[in-house]
C-alpha positions as CSV (number, residue, x, y, z in Angstrom):
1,X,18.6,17.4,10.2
2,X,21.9,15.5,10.3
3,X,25.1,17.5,10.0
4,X,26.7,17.7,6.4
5,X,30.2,17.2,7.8
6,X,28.7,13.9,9.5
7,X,27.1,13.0,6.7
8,X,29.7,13.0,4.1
9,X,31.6,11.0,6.3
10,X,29.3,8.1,6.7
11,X,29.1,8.4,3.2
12,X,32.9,7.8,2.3
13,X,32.8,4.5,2.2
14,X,31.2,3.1,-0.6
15,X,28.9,0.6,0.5
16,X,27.0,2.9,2.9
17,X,26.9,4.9,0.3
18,X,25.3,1.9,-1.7
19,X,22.9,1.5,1.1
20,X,21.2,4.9,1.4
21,X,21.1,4.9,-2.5
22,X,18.6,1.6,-2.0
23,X,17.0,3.6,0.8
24,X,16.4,6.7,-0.6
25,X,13.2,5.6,-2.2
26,X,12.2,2.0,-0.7
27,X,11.9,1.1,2.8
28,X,13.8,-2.8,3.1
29,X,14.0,-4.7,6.2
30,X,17.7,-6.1,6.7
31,X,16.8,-9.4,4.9
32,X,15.6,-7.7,1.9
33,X,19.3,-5.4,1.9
34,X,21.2,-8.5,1.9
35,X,19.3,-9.9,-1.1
36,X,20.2,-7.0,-3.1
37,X,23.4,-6.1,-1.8
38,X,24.9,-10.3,-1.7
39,X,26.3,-9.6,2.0
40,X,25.8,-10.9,5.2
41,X,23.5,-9.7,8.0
42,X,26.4,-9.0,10.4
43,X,28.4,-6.6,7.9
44,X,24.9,-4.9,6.8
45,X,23.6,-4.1,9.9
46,X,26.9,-2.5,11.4
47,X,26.9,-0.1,8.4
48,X,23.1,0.8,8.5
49,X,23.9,1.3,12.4
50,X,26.7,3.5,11.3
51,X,24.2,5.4,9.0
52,X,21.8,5.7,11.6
53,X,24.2,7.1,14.4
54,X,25.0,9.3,11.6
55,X,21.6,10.7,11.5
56,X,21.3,9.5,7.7
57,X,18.9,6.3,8.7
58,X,16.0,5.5,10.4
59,X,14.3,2.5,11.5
60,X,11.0,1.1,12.5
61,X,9.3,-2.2,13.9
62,X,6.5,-3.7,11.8
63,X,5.9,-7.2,13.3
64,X,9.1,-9.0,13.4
65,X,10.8,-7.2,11.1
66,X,13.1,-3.9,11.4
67,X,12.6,-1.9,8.3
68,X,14.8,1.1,7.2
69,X,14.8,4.1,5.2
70,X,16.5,7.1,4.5
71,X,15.3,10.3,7.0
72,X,12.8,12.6,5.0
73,X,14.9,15.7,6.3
74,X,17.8,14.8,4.6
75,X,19.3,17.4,2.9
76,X,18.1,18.1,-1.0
77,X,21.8,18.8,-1.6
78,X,23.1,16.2,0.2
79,X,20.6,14.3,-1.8
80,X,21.6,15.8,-5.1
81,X,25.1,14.8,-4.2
82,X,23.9,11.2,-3.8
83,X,22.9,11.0,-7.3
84,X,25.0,12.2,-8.9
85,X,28.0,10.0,-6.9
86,X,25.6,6.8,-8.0
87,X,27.5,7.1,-11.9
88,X,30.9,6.6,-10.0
89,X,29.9,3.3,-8.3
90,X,29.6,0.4,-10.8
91,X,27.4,-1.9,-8.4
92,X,24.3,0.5,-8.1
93,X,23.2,-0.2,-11.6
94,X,22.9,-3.9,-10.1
95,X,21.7,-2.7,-7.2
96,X,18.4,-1.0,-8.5
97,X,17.5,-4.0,-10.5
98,X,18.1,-6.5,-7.5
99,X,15.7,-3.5,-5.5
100,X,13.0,-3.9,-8.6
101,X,13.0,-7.8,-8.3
102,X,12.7,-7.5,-4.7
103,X,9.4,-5.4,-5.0
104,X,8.1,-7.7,-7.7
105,X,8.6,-10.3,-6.3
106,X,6.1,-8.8,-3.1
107,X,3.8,-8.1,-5.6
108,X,4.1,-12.0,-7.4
109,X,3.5,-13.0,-3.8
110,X,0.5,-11.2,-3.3
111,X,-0.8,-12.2,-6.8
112,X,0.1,-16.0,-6.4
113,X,-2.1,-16.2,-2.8
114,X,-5.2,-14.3,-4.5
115,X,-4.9,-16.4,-7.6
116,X,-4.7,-19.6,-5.5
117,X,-8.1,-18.4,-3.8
118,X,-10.2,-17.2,-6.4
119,X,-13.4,-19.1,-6.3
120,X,-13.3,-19.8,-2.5
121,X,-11.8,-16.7,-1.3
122,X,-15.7,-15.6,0.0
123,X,-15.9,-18.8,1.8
124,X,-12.8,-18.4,3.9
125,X,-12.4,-16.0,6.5
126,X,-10.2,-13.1,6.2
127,X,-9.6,-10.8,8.5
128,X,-11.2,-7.2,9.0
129,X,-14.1,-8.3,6.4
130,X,-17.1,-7.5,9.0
131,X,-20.5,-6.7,8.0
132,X,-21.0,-3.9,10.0
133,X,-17.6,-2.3,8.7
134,X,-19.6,-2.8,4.9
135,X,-22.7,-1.3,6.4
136,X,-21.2,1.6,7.8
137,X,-19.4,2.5,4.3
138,X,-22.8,1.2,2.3
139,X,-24.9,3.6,4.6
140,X,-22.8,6.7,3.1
141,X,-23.5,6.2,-0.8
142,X,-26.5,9.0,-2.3
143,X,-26.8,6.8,-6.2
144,X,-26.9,7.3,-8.5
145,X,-23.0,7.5,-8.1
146,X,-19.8,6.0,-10.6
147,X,-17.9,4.0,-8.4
148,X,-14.4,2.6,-8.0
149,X,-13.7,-0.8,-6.6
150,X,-10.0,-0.6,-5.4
151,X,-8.6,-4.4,-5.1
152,X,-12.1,-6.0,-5.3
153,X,-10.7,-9.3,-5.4
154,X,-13.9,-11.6,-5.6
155,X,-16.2,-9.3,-6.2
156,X,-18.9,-9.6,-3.2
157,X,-18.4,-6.5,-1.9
158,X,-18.6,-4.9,-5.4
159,X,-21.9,-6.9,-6.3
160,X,-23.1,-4.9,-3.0
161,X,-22.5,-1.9,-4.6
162,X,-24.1,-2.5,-7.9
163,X,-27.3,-2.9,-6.7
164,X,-27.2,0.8,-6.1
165,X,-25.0,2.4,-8.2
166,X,-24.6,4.0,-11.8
167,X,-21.5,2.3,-12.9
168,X,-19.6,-0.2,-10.6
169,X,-15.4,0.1,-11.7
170,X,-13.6,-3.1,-10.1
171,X,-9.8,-3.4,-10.6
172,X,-7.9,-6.2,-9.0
173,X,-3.9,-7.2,-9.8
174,X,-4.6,-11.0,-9.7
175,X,-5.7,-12.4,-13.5
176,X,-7.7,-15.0,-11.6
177,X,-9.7,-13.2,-9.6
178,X,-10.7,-10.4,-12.0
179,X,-11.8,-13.4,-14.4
180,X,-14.0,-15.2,-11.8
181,X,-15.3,-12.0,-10.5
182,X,-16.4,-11.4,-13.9
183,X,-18.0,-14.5,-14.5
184,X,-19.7,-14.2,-11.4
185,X,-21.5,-10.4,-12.3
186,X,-22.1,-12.3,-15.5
187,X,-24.4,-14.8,-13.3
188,X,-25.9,-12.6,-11.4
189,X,-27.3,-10.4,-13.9
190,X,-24.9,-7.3,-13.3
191,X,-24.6,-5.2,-16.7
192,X,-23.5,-2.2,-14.4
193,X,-19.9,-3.7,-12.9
194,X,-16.9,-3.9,-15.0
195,X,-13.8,-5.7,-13.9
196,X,-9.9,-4.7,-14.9
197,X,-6.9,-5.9,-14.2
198,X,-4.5,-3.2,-12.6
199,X,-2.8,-2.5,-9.9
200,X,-3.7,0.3,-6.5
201,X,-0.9,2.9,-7.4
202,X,-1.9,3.1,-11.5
203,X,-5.5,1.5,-11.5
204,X,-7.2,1.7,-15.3
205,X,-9.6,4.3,-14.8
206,X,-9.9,7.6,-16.6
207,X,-9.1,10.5,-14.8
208,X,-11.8,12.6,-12.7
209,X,-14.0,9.9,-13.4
210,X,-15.7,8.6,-10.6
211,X,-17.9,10.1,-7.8
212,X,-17.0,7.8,-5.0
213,X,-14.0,5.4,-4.4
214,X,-13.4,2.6,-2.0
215,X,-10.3,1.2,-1.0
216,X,-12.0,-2.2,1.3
217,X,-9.7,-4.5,2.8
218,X,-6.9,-3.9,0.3
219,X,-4.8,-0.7,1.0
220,X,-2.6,-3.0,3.6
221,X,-1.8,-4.8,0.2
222,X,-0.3,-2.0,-1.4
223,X,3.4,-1.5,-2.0
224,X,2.9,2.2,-1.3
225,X,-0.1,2.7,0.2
226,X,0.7,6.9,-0.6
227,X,1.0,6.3,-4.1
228,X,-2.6,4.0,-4.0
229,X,-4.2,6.6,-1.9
230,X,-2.9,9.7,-4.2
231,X,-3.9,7.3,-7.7
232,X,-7.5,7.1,-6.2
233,X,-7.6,11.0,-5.7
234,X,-6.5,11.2,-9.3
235,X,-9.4,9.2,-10.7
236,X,-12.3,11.3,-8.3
237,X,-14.5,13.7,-9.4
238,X,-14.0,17.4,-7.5
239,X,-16.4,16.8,-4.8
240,X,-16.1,13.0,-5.1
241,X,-15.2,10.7,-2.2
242,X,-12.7,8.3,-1.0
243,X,-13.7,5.4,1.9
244,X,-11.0,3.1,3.2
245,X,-11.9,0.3,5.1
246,X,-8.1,-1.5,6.6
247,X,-7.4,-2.8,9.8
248,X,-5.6,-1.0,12.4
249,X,-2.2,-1.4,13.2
250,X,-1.5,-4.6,15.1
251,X,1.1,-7.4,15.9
252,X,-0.2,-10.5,14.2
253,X,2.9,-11.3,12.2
254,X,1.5,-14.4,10.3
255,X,-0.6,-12.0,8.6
256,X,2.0,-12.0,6.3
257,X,2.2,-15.3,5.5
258,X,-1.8,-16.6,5.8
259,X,-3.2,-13.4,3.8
260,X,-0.2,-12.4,1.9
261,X,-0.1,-8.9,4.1
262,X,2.5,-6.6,3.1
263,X,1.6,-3.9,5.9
264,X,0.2,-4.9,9.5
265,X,-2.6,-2.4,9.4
266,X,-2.7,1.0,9.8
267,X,-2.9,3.5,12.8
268,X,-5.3,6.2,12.5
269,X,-2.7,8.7,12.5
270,X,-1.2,7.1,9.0
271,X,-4.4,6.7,7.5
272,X,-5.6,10.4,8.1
273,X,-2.0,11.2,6.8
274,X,-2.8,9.9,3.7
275,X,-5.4,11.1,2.7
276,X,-4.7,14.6,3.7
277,X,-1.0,14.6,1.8
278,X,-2.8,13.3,-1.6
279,X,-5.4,16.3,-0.8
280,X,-8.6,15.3,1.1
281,X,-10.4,17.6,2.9
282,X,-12.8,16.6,5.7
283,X,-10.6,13.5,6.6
284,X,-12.5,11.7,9.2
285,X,-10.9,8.2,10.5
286,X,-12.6,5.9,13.2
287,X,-13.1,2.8,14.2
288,X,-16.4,0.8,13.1
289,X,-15.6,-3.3,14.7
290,X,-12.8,-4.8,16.9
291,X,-13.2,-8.7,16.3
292,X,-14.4,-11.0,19.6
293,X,-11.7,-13.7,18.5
294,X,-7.7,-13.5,19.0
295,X,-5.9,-11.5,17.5
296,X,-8.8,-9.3,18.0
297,X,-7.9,-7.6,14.5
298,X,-9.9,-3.8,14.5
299,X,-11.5,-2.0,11.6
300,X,-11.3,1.3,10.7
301,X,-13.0,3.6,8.6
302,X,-11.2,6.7,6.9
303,X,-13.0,9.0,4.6
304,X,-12.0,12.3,2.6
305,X,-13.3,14.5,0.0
306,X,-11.8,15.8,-3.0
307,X,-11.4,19.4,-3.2
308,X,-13.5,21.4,-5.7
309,X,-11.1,23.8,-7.2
C-alpha cells in the first residue's frame, strides 16, 4: 500500500488529482486520457509516471497499448478523500462525461462491426470459433435445461443449442444481428429460442432463471468482463452453470481492428478469477483447441457452478 504522506503529495496538483479520479473506476490507455483530459501525450504521461512512482498507478501491456488504473490497495480513506476533493475541481464534471463517451464510443464500435456483418458473419472466419471447442461445451448439457445465450451474435451456435434444450435465451447488443438471428430461428422452425437486444453486464433475463449459461466467443467483447461474468451469475439458477468459451491471452493486436476486440483474450488465471469473485464453485478452466494457422489463436474452456444456498 502506498504511503499516505506520498500520496497526498502526488495528489496536490490538480491534474493528477484529475487523473486518478478518471482511474479510479476505468482502466484507459494514454490515448484514451488525452481524449478526455484535451492534453498532450508528453505532459500526461510524466504525471501518470509521477502517480505511479508514487505508488498511486499501475500499468499493464495489452497488445500495443499501455493501459492504467488506479492500484486496488489504495487506501478507502484516501479514496474517500478523492471524492469528496472531486466538488472542488470544476473540470471533473467534464471529465466523467468525456470518460462516458469514451466507453460508448468502444461499445458503438463493437456494435457498428457486428451490424456491418450480420448476414455473413457465419461465412467469415473468426477467430477461436472451432468445432471441437462447441463440442466440448455441447457434450456437458443434461436437457431439458433453460439456457442463456450471452452475445449470440448470429445465432448458429444458439440454433445448436435449441435442438436440445427447453428454452433457448439469446441476447446480443447489435440491433442487426438480433433481427437476422431472429428471422433465421423463424426459418428454421425454432419456436424454443428467443432473441433480445441487451448488453453482457445487464442482459434482459429475469433473475435465477436459467439452468445453464454460455458466454461463447464474446466475453473478450465486454467492457468489463467482471461485471458480464457476475450479470450471468445473477440470472442462474442455484445449482445452474456458467461455460465460457474465449481465447487465451495473446499478442495479435489487429484483433482489435478486424473483429472489433476490446480484450486480447484471456489467461487462465483471469478467467478462473472471474468466476470465482462473482461466486462459482468448481471453477475448472482448460484448454480445448490451439489453431494450426498464425497467430495460432488458443481456446479455452472455463466452467463454474452456482452455489445452492
Amino acid at each position: 500500500m502506498a504511503s499516505i504522506v506520498k500520496s497526498l503529495r502526488a495528489l496536490s496538483d490538480p491534474l493528477r488529482l484529475r487523473l486518478v479520479l478518471l482511474l479510479r473506476h476505468e482502466e484507459l490507455s494514454v490515448a484514451e486520457i488525452q481524449e478526455a483530459l484535451g492534453m498532450g501525450q508528453s505532459r500526461i504521461s510524466t504525471h501518470l509516471g509521477q502517480l505511479k512512482q508514487a505508488g498511486l498507478v499501475e500499468d499493464r501491456r495489452s497488445g500495443k497499448n499501455i493501459l492504467y488504473r488506479l492500484v486496488p490497495d489504495v487506501h478507502p480513506q484516501l479514496v474517500q478523500l478523492l471524492e469528496d476533493s472531486a466538488v472542488e475541481i470544476p473540470e471533473t464534471g467534464q471529465d466523467a462525461q468525456a470518460l462516458a463517451l469514451i466507453l460508448r464510443n468502444r461499445l458503438d464500435k463493437t456494435r457498428a462491426y457486428f451490424d456491418e456483418l450480420a448476414g455473413r458473419f457465419g461465412r467469415q472466419y473468426v477467430p477461436g470459433r472451432s468445432w471441437k471447442a462447441l463440442a466440448e461445451s455441447l457434450l456437458m448439457l443434461v436437457p431439458p435445461m433453460v439456457i442463456a445465450d450471452l452475445g449470440a451474435g448470429e445465432g448458429t451456435f444458439t440454433q445448436l443449442l435449441a435442438r436440445r434444450a427447453k428454452q433457448v435465451i439469446a441476447i446480443d447488443s447489435s440491433p442487426k444481428m438480433v433481427e437476422f438471428a431472429s428471422d433465421l430461428a423463424r426459418k428454421n422452425g425454432l419456436t424454443n429460442v428467443e432473441f433480445r437486444l441487451g448488453d453482457l453486464e445487464s442482459p434482459p433475463i429475469e433473475a435465477s432463471s436459467c439452468d445453464l449459461a454460455f458466454l461463447s466467443q464474446s466475453l473478450h467483447h465486454a467492457l468489463h468482463p467482471q461485471k458480464a461474468v457476475e450479470a450471468a451469475h445473477g440470472l442462474l439458477k442455484p445449482g445452474g452453470r456458467l461455460v465460457i468459451l474465449d481465447l487465451k491471452r495473446h499478442t495479435f493486436e489487429e484483433a482489435k481492428e478486424l473483429y472489433a476486440d476490446i480484450w486480447l483474450g484471456f489467461a487462465e488465471v483471469e478467467l478462473d478469477g472471474f468466476l470465482r469473485q462473482a461466486g462459482f464453485r468448481d471453477v475448472q478452466v482448460f484448454s480445448v483447441h490451439r489453431e494450426s494457422e498464425p497467430p495460432y489463436f488458443e481456446t479455452l474452456l472455463a466452467v463454474g457452478e452456482k452455489s445452492v444456498p
